[in-house]
C-alpha positions as a Python dict, from the first residue, in 0.01 Angstrom:
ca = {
    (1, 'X'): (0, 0, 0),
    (2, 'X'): (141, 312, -134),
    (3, 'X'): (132, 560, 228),
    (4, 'X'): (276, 915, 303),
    (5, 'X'): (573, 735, 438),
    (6, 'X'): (647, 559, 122),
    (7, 'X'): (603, 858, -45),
    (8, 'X'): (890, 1018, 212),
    (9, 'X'): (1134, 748, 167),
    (10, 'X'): (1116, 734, -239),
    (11, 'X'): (1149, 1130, -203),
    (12, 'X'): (1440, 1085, 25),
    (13, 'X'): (1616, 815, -203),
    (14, 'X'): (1585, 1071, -508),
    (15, 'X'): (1742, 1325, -278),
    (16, 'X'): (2004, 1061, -236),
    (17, 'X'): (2078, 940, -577),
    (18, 'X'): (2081, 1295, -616),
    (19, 'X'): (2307, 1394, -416),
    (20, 'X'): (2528, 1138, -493),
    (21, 'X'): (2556, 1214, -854),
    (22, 'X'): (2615, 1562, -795),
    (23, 'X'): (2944, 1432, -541),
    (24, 'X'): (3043, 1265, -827),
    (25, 'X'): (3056, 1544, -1085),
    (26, 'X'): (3205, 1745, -822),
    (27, 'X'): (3512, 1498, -754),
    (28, 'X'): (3547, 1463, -1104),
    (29, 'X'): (3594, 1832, -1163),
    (30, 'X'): (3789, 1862, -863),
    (31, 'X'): (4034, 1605, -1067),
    (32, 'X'): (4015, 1798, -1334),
    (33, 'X'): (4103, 2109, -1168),
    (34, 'X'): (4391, 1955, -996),
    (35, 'X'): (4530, 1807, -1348),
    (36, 'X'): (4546, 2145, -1450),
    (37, 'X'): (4713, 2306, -1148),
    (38, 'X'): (5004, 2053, -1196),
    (39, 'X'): (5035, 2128, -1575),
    (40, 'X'): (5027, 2499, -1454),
    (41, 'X'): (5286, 2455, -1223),
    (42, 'X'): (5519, 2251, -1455),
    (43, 'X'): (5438, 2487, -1734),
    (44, 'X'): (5542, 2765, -1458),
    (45, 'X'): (5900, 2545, -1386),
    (46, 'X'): (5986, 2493, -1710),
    (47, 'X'): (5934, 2860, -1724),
    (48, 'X'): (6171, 2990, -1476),
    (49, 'X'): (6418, 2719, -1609),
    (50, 'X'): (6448, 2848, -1923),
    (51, 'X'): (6473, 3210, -1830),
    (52, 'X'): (6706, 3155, -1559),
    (53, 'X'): (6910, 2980, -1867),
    (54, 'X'): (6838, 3238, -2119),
    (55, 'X'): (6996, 3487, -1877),
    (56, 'X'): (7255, 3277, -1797),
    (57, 'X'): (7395, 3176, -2211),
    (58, 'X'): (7289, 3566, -2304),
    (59, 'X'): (7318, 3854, -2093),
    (60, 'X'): (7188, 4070, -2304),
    (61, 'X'): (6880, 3926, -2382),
    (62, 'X'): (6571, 4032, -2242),
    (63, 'X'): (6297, 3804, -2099),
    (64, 'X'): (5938, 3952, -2058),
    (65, 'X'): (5771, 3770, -1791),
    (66, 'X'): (5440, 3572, -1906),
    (67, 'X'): (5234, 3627, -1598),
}
């Protein structure tokens, strides 16, 4: 027999499911987000590698920074 508590606990399960789909999309765009910090970062290293070099071979040369 279909009752207002049956009603309450199918509600509550679609909260659930819900819920749980949105934790998903949420850790996968936290994954996402933390790929691209680390590309960032080595992007960022490589960077400062190259114009601590390119000061280094050619004193004269001027290096504009990017960011």
């Amino acid at each position: 027999m279909y009752t207002r508590e049956t009603h309450n606990f199918i509600s509550s399960l679609k909260v659930l499911r819900h819920e749980t789909n949105l934790n998903k999309l949420i850790e996968f765009h936290m994954e996402q987000i933390m790929t691209f910090k680390n590309a960032c970062r080595k992007i960022e290293s490589t960077l400062h590698a190259t114009k601590f070099l390119t000061n280094r071979t050619d004193p004269t040369s001027t290096v504009v920074p990017l960011f």
